[in-house]
KEDORO-295786 format. One line per field, with one value per residue (C-alpha): residue in three letters; z, x, y. Coordinates in Angstrom, 1 decimal, always signed. Example, Ala and Ser with C-alpha at 12.3 -4.5 7.8 and 13.67 -1.06 7.14 Angstrom:
# residues 2
r: c(ALA; SER)
w: c(+7.8; +7.1)
u: c(+12.3; +13.7)
v: c(-4.5; -1.1)
This chain:
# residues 556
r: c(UNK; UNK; UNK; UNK; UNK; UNK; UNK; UNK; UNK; UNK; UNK; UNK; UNK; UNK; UNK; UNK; UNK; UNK; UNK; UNK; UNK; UNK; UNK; UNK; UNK; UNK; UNK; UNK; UNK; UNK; UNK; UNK; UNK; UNK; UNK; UNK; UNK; UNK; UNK; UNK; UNK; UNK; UNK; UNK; UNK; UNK; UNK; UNK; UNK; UNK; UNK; UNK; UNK; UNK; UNK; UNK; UNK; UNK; UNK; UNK; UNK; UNK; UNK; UNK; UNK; UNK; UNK; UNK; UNK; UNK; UNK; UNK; UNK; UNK; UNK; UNK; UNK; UNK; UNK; UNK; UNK; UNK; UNK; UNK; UNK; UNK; UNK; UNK; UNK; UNK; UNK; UNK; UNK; UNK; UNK; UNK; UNK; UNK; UNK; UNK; UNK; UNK; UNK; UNK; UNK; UNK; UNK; UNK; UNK; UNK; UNK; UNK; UNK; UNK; UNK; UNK; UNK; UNK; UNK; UNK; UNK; UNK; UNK; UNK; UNK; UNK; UNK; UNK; UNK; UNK; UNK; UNK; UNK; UNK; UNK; UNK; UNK; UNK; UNK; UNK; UNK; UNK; UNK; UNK; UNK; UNK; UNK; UNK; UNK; UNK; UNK; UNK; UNK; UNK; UNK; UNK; UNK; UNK; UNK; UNK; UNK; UNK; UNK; UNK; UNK; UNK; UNK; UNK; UNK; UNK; UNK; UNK; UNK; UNK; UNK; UNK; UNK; UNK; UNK; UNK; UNK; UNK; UNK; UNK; UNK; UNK; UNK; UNK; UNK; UNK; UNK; UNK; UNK; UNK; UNK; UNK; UNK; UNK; UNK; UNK; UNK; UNK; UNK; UNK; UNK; UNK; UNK; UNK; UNK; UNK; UNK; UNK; UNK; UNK; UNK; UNK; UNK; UNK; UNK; UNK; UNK; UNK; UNK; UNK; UNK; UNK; UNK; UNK; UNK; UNK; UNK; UNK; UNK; UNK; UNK; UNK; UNK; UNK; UNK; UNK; UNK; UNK; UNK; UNK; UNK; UNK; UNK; UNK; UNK; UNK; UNK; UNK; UNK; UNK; UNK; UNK; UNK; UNK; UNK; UNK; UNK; UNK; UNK; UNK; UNK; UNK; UNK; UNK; UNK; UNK; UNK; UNK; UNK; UNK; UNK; UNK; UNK; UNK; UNK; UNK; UNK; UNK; UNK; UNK; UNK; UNK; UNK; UNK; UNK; UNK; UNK; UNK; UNK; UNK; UNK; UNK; UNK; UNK; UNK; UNK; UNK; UNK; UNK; UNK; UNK; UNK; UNK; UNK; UNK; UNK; UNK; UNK; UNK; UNK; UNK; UNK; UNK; UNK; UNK; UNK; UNK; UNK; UNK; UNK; UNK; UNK; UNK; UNK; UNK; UNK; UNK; UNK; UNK; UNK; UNK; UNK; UNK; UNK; UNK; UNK; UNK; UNK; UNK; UNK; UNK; UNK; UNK; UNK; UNK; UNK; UNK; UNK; UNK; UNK; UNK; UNK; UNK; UNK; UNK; UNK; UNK; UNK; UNK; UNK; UNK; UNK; UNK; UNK; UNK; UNK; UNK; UNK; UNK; UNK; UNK; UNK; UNK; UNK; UNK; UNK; UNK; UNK; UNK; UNK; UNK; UNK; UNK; UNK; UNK; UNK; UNK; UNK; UNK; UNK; UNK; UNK; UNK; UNK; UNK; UNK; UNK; UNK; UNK; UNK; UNK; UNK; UNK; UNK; UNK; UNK; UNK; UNK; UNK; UNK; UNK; UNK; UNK; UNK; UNK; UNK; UNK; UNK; UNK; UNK; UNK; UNK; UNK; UNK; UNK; UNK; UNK; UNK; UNK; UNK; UNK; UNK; UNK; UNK; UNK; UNK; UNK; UNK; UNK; UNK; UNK; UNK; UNK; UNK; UNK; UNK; UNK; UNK; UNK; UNK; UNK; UNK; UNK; UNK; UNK; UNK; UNK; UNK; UNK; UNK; UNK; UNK; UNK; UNK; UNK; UNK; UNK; UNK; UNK; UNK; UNK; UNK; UNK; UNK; UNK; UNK; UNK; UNK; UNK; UNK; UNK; UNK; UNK; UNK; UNK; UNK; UNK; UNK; UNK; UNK; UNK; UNK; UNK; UNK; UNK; UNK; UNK; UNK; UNK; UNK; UNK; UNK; UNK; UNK; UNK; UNK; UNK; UNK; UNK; UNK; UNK; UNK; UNK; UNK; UNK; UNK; UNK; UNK; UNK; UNK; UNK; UNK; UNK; UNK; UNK; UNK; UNK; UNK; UNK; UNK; UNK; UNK; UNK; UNK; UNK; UNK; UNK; UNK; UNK; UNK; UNK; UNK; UNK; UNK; UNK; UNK; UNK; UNK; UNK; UNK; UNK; UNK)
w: c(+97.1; +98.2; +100.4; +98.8; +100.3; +99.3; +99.8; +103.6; +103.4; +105.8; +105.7; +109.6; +108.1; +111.0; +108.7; +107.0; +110.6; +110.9; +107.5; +107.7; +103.5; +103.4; +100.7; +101.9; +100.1; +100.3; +103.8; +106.2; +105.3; +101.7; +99.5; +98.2; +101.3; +102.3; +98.8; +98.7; +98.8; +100.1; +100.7; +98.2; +98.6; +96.7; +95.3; +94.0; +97.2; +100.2; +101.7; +102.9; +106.4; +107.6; +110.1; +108.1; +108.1; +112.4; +112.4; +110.3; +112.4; +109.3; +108.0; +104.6; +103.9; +102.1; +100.4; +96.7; +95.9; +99.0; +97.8; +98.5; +96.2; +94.1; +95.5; +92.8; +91.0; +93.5; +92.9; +89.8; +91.5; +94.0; +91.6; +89.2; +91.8; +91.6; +87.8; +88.7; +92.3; +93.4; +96.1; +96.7; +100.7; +102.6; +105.7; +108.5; +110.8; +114.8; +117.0; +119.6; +123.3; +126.2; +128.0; +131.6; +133.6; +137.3; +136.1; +136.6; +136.6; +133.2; +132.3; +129.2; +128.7; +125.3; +123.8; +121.2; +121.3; +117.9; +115.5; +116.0; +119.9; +120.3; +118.0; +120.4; +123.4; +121.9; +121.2; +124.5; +126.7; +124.1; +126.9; +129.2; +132.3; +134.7; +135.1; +131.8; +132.4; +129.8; +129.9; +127.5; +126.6; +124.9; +124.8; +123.5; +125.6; +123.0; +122.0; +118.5; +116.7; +112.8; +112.9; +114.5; +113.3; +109.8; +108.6; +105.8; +107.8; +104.7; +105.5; +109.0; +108.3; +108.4; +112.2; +113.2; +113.8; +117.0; +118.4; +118.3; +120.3; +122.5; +123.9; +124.2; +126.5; +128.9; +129.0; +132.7; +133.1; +130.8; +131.6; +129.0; +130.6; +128.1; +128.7; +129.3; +126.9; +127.3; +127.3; +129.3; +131.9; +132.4; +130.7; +128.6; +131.7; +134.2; +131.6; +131.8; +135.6; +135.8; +133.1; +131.5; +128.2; +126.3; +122.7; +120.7; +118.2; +117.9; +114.2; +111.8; +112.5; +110.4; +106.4; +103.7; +101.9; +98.2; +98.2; +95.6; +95.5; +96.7; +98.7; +102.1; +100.3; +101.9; +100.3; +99.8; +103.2; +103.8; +103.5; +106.7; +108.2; +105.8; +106.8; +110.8; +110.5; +109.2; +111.6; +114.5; +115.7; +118.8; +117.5; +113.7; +115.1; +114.4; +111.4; +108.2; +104.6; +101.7; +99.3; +97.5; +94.5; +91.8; +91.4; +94.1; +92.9; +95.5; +94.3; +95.1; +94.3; +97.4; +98.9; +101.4; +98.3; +97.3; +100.4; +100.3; +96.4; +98.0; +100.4; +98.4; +96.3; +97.9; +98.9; +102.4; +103.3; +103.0; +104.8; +107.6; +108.2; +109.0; +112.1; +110.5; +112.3; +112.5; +111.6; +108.3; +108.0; +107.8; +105.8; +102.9; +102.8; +101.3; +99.5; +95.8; +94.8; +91.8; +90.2; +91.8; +90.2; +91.5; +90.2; +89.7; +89.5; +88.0; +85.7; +86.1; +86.7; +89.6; +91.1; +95.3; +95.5; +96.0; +93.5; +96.0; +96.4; +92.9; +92.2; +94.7; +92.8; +90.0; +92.3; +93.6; +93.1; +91.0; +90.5; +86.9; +87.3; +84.3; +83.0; +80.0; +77.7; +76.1; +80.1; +80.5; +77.5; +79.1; +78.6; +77.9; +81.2; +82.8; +80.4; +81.5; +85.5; +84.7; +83.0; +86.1; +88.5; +88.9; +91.1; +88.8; +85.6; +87.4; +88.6; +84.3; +83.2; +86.0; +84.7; +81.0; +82.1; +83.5; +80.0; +78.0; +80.1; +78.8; +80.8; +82.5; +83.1; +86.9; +88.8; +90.3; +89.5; +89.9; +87.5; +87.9; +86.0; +85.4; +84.9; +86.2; +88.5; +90.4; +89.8; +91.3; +93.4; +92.0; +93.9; +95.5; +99.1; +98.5; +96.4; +92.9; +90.3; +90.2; +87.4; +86.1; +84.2; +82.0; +83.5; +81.5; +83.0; +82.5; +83.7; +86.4; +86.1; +88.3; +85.6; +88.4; +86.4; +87.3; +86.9; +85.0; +84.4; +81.0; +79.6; +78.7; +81.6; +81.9; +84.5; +86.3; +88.6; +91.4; +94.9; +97.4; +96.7; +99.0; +99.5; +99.6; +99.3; +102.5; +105.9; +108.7; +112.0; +114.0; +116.8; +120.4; +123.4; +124.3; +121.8; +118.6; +115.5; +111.8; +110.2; +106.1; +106.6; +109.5; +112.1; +114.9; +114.6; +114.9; +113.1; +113.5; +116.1; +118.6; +118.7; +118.3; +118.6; +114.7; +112.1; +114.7; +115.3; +119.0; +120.9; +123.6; +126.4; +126.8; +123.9; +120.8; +118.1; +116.0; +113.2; +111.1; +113.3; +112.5; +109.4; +107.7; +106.4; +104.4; +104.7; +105.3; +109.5; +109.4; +108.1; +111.8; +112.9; +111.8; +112.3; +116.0; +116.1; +114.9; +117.5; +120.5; +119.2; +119.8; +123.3; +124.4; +122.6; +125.1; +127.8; +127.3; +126.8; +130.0; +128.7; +130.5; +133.6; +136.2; +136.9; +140.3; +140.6; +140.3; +138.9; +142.4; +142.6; +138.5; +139.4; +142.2; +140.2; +137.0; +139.8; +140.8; +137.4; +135.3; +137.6; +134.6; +133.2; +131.4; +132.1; +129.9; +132.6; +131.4; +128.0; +127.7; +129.6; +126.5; +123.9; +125.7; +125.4; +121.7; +120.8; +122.5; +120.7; +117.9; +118.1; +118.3; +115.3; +112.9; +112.9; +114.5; +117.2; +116.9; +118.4; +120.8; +120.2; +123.5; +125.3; +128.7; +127.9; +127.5; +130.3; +132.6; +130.9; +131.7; +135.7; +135.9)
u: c(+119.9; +117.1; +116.9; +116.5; +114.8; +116.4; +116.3; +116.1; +112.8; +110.5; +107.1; +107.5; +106.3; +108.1; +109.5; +106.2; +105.5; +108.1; +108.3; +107.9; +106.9; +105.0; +107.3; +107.1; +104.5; +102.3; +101.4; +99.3; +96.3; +96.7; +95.2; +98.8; +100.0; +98.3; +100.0; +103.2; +106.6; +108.7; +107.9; +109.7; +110.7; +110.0; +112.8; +110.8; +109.6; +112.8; +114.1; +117.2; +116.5; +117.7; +114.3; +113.2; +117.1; +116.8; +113.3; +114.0; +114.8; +116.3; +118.7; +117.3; +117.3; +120.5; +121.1; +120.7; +124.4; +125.7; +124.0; +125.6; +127.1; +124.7; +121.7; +122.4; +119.2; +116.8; +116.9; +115.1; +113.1; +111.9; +111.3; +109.3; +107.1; +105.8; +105.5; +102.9; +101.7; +98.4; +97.7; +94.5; +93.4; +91.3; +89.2; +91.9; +92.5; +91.4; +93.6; +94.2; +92.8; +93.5; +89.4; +88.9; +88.9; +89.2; +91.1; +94.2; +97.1; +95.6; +97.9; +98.0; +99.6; +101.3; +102.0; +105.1; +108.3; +108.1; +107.9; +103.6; +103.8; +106.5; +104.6; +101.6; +103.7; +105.2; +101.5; +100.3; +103.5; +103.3; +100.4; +101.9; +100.6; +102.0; +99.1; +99.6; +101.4; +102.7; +103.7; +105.2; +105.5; +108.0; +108.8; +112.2; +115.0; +115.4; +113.2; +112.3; +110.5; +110.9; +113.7; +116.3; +114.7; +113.3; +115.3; +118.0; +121.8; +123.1; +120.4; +121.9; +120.5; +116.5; +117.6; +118.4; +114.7; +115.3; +117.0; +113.7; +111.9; +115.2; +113.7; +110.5; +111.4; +113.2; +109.7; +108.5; +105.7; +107.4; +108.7; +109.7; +109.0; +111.4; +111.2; +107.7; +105.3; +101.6; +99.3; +102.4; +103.8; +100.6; +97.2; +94.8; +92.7; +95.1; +96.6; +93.4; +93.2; +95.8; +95.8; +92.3; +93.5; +95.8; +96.9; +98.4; +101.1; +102.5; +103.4; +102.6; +105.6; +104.0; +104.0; +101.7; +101.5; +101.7; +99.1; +101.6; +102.3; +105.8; +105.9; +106.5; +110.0; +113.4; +114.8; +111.5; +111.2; +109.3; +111.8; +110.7; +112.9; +115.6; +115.4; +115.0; +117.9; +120.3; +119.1; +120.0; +116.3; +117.0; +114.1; +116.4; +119.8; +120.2; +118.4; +120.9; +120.0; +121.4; +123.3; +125.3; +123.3; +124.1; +120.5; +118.1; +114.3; +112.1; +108.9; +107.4; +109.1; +108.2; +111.0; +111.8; +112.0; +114.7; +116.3; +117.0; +118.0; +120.9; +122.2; +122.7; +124.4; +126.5; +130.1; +130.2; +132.9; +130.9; +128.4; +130.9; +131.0; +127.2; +125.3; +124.0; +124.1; +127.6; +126.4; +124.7; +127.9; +130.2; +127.3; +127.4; +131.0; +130.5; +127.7; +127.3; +124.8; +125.5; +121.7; +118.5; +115.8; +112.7; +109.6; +106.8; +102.9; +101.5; +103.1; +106.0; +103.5; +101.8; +105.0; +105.0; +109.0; +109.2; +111.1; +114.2; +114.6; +114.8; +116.9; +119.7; +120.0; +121.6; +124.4; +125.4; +129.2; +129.7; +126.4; +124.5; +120.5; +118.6; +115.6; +113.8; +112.5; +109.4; +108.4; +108.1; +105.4; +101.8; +98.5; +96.0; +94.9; +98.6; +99.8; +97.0; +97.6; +101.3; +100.7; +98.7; +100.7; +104.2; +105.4; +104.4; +106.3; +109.3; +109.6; +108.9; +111.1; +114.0; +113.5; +113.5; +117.1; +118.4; +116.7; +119.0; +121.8; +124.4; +125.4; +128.7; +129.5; +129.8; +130.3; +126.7; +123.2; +119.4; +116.9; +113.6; +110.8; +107.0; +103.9; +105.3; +103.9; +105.3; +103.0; +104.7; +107.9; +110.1; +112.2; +112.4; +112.9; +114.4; +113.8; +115.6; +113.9; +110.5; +107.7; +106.6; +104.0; +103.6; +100.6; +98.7; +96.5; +93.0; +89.9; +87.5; +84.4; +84.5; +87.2; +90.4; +93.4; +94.4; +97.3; +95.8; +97.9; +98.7; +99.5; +103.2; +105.6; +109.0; +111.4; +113.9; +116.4; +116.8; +118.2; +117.0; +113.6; +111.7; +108.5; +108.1; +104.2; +103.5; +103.7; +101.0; +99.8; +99.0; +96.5; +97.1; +95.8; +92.0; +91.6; +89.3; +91.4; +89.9; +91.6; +91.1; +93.1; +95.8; +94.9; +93.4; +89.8; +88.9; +87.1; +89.9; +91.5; +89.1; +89.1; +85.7; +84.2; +84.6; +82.3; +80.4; +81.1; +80.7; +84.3; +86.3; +86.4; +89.3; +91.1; +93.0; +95.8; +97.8; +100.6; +100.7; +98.4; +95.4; +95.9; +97.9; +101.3; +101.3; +103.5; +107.0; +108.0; +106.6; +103.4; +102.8; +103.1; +99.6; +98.5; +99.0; +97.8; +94.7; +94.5; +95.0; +92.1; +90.0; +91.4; +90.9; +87.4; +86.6; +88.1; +85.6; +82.6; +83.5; +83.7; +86.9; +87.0; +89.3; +91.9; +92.4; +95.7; +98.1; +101.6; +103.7; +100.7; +101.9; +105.6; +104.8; +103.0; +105.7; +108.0; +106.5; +105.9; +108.8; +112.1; +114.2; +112.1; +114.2; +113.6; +115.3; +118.3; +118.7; +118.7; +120.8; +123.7; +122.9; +123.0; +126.4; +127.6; +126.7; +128.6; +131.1; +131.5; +130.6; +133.9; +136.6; +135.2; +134.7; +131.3; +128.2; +127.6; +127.6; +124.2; +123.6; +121.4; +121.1; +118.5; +120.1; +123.3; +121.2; +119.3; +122.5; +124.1; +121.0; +121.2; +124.1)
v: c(+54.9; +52.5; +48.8; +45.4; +42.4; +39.6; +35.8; +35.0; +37.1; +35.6; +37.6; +38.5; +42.0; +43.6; +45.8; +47.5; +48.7; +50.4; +52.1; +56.0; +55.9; +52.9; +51.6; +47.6; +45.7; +44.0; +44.4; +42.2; +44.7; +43.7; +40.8; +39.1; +39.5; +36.1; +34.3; +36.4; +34.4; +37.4; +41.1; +44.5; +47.5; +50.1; +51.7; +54.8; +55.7; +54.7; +57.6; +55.0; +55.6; +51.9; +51.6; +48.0; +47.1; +47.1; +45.3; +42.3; +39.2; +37.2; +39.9; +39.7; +43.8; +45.7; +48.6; +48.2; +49.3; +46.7; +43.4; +40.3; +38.0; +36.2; +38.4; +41.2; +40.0; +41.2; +45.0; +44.3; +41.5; +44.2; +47.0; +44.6; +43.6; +47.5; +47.4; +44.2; +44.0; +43.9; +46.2; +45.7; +46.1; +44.0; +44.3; +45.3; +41.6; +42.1; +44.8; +43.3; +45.4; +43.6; +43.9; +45.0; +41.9; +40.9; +37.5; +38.4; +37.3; +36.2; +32.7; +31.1; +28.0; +27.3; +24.0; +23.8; +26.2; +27.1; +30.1; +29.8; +29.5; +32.3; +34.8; +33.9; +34.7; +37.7; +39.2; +38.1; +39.6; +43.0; +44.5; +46.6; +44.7; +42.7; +40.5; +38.3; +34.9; +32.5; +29.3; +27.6; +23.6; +21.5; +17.7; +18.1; +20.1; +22.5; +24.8; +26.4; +24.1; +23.5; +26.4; +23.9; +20.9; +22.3; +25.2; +24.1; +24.5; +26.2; +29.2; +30.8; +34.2; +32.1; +30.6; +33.7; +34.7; +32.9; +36.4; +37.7; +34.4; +34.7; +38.2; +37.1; +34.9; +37.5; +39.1; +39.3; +36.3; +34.1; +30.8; +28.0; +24.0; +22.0; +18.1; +17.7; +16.3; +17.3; +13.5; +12.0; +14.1; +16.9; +15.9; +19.2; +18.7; +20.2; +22.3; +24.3; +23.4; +26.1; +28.6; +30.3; +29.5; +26.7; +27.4; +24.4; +25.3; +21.8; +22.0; +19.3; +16.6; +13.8; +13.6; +12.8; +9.4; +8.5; +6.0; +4.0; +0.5; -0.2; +3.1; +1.1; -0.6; +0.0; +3.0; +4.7; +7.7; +10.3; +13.8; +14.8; +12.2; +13.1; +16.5; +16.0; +13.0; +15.9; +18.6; +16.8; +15.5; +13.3; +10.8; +10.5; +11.0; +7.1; +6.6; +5.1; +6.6; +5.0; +7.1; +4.6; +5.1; +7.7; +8.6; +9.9; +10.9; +13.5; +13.3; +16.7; +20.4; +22.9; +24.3; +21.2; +19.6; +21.8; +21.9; +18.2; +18.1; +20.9; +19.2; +15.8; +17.4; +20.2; +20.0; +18.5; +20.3; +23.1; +21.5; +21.2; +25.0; +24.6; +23.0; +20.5; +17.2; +15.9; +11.9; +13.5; +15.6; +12.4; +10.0; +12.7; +12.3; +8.8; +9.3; +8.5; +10.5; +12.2; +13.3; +14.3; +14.6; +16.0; +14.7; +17.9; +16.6; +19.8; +22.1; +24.8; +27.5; +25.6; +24.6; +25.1; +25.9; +30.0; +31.9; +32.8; +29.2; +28.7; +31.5; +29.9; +26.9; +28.4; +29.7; +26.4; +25.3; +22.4; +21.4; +21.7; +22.6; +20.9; +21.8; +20.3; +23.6; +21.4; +21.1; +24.7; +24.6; +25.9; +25.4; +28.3; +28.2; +28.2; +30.5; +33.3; +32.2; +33.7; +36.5; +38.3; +36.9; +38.6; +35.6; +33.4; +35.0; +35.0; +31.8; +30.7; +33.1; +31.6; +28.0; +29.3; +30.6; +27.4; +25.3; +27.7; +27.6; +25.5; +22.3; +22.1; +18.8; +19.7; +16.2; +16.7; +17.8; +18.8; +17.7; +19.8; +17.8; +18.7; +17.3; +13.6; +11.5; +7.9; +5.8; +2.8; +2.3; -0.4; -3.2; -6.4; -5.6; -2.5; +0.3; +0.5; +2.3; +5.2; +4.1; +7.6; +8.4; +12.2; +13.9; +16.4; +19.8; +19.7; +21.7; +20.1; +20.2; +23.7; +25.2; +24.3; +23.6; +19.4; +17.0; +13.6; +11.0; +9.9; +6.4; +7.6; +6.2; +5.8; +4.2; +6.1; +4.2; +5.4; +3.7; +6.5; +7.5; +10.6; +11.9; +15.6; +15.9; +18.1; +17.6; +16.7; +17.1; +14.0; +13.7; +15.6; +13.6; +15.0; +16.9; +16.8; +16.0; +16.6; +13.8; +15.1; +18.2; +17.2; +19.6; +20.3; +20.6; +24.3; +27.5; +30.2; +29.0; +28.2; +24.3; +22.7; +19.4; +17.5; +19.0; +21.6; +24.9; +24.0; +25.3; +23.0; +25.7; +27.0; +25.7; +27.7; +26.4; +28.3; +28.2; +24.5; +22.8; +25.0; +26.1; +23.1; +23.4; +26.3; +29.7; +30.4; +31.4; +35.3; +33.5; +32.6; +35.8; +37.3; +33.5; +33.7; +36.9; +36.3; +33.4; +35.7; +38.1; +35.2; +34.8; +38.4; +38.0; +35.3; +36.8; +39.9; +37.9; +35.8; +32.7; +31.6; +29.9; +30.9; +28.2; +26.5; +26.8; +28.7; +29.2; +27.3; +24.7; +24.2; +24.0; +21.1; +18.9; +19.3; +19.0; +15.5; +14.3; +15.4; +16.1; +16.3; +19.3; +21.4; +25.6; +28.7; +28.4; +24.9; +25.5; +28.5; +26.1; +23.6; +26.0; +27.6; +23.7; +23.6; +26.8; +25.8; +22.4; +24.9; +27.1; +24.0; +22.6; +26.1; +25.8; +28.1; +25.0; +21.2; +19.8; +17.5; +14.8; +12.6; +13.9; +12.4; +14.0; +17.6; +17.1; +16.6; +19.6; +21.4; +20.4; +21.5)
């Protein structure tokens, strides 16, 4: 008898802490751990004492004999990891010791309410002190970040990480200012005025471009309006999508990708029993669509969706995945990049399944293509059709593995037509901004003026925002931990001021500039409203999308 983790897996690594065997790898001490798509157990070694079971916050871990339907598959996932897995340890990351200081209370003001800012909290409100302080900022009324506003609504068991922030935020010295938007309502400058340190985990809410002509043509989005319109996103709650076509083309095939092809094509009665947005709800009803196909630039062994994704598609009701089997051909290069990498060999030998799998005839489906480009949006006013092009891999001139566009094109019609090339972080008001990656400008964390290694006093990021958009939620974990070693280093070294005000002198001016500030109070009566819509409907909660209406709610 052993555990399995299984598809919600989301690299929190909660559970290798608390493993008496050390049979959870890789763990953050180890070289895949920073590339891993999920975490395995190994079977060999579990004594099936249940401890990883308790600390994972997505409910991703069973016993091997008790999997859930269509989840079978990853005891031998799990146990092949073992027969391939590279263990290989790095240098341990920063422990983090909280210094002898007079600055106390020690404050820290956060910016952003998702996974990145309440992992910094969390690690920050861990000491066993009473003299640690955190505030944290949000312009919306709700809080959690890209887990309400990102996360798929047919994946429950990945929101429910939010337990986990949910405690942190009955920690003594926290306190959670919804409604107020840093730059508007309080500027960086007073930010620091009252805390010794502010850490931006803002996320990366913008998208990247194709750089295509015809890009800009009705019918031609970026998915990260797709995905926030059907979430429930007060800024997209009245956007219109047309699906009157039969064919929609996402050109890009990470795992947003995927989550997008789903939901076009999944019964929306099923989508009913989610929370998804009720408006997307009741447009999917009347959509058309009857084929996605999503367009892959590189090949299937340099595709960004993770194999659990993957893996799920082939489960969906009524819904055919196709994959072409000369696509799935590699090059000497790709075909070597497999073979050491166990991630890598599963996700070829998944789509080699679905190329041999006989086709249906299901009333919808996914195409997954490879090695295709757009190289032109078609339409007169409104997008109709995708010019592709077949790419080929080459080697660069430093032996990298590249997409190049051939002369071979083909046109695919296609009346909805989204871009799923990464997202982006956008500027934040007084701060340095390093405009080729999408982040904040900074070296670890610390922010620093553009191009120096000179830091902004003060001033920290963490999760998307740093980094860029790569990782799944438990990514942010180590991410913000990492972050608050730098903060503590600081705070040793005395290198942070002391602020001038305090906590009350913060709640008079937020008072003064933003009476319809929203606090934990305020949005545990919103969330109770939710739920409560929620439960006369059958579903887990129906969201609210006027921010006025949550804000009333929220008074009271």
């Amino acid at each position: 008898m052993a555990f399995v983790i299984t598809q919600p897996c989301c690299n929190d690594a909660s559970c290798t802490e608390v493993c008496p065997v050390d049979c959870i790898h890789p763990t953050p001490d180890e070289r895949a751990f920073q590339r891993t798509e999920m975490l395995y157990i190994d079977a060999e070694t579990c004594i099936d004492c249940g401890l990883c079971v308790d600390a994972c916050p997505v409910n991703a871990i069973f016993r091997d004999d008790d999997l859930p339907e269509g989840m079978e598959r990853y005891a031998s996932i799990n146990a092949d990891y073992f027969a391939m897995g590279d263990h290989e340890p790095v240098a341990p990351g920063p422990s983090l010791k909280f210094p002898k200081t007079d600055q106390e209370p020690f404050r820290v003001a956060i910016v952003g309410s998702g996974p990145s800012g309440f992992y910094a909290a969390r690690e920050l409100l861990a000491f066993k002190r009473s003299g640690v302080e955190v505030d944290m900022f949000d312009r919306l009324p709700t809080p959690w970040g890209l887990v309400r506003a990102g996360v798929a609504p047919d994946h429950p068991e990945t929101k429910s990480v939010t337990d986990l922030f949910a405690e942190v935020s009955r920690r003594p010295g926290f306190r959670l200012h919804l409604n107020v938007e840093i730059g508007k309502h309080i500027s960086h400058a007073e930010l620091l005025e009252h805390h010794h340190a502010v850490i931006y985990a803002v996320g990366a809410p913008s998208d990247r471009r194709l750089g295509i002509p015809g890009e800009d043509l009705d019918g031609s989005l970026a998915a990260t309006e797709f995905v926030a319109w059907y979430n429930g996103h007060p800024d997209y709650a009245g956007r219109n999508f047309d699906l009157s076509g039969r064919r929609a083309v996402i050109v890009g095939n990470g795992n947003v990708a995927l989550d997008v092809a789903r939901l076009l094509v999944l019964d929306p009665d099923r989508l009913a029993k989610t929370d998804m947005a009720e408006h997307a709800v009741e447009a999917l009803r009347g959509s058309a669509v009857e084929e996605v196909v999503l367009l892959g630039r590189r090949g299937p062994a340099q595709a960004a969706f993770t194999n659990p994704e993957l893996l799920a598609l082939g489960y969906l009701p009524g819904v055919d995945v196709v994959v072409d089997a000369a696509e799935l051909e590699l090059d000497a290069a790709s075909a070597a990049e497999v073979e050491s990498d166990p991630a890598k060999k599963l996700k070829l030998d998944i789509l080699r399944e679905y190329a041999a799998r006989p086709l249906e005839g299901h009333p919808k489906r996914i195409v997954l293509r490879f090695l295709a480009s757009p190289v032109e949006i078609r339409g007169d006013g409104k997008a109709t059709g995708v010019l592709v092009a077949r790419n080929e891999m080459v080697a660069d001139e430093d032996g990298v593995m590249r997409a190049r566009t051939t002369g071979d094109t083909e046109l695919l019609e296609a009346g909805l037509v989204l871009r799923s090339v990464g997202y982006r972080g956008v500027p934040v008001p007084d701060l340095p901004f390093d405009d080729s990656r999408g982040t904040i400008s900074n070296v670890g964390g610390r922010v620093t003026e553009v191009g120096t290694d000179v830091p902004v006093p003060g001033t920290y990021t963490a999760g998307w925002i740093k980094r860029g958009p790569s990782g799944v939620i438990g990514t942010n974990r180590q991410c913000a931990h990492n972050t608050i070693a730098l903060i503590l280093e600081d705070l040793a070294a005395e290198r942070l001021g002391a602020p001038k005000g305090d906590r009350d002198a913060l709640v008079a001016l937020l008072a003064e500039r933003q009476p319809e500030e929203v606090d934990w109070a305020g949005w545990k009566l919103i969330d109770a409203r939710e739920r409560e819509l929620g439960k006369a409907a059958g579903r887990p909660r129906v969201k609210l999308l006027d921010i006025g209406e949550m804000v009333a709610i929220a008074k009271g």
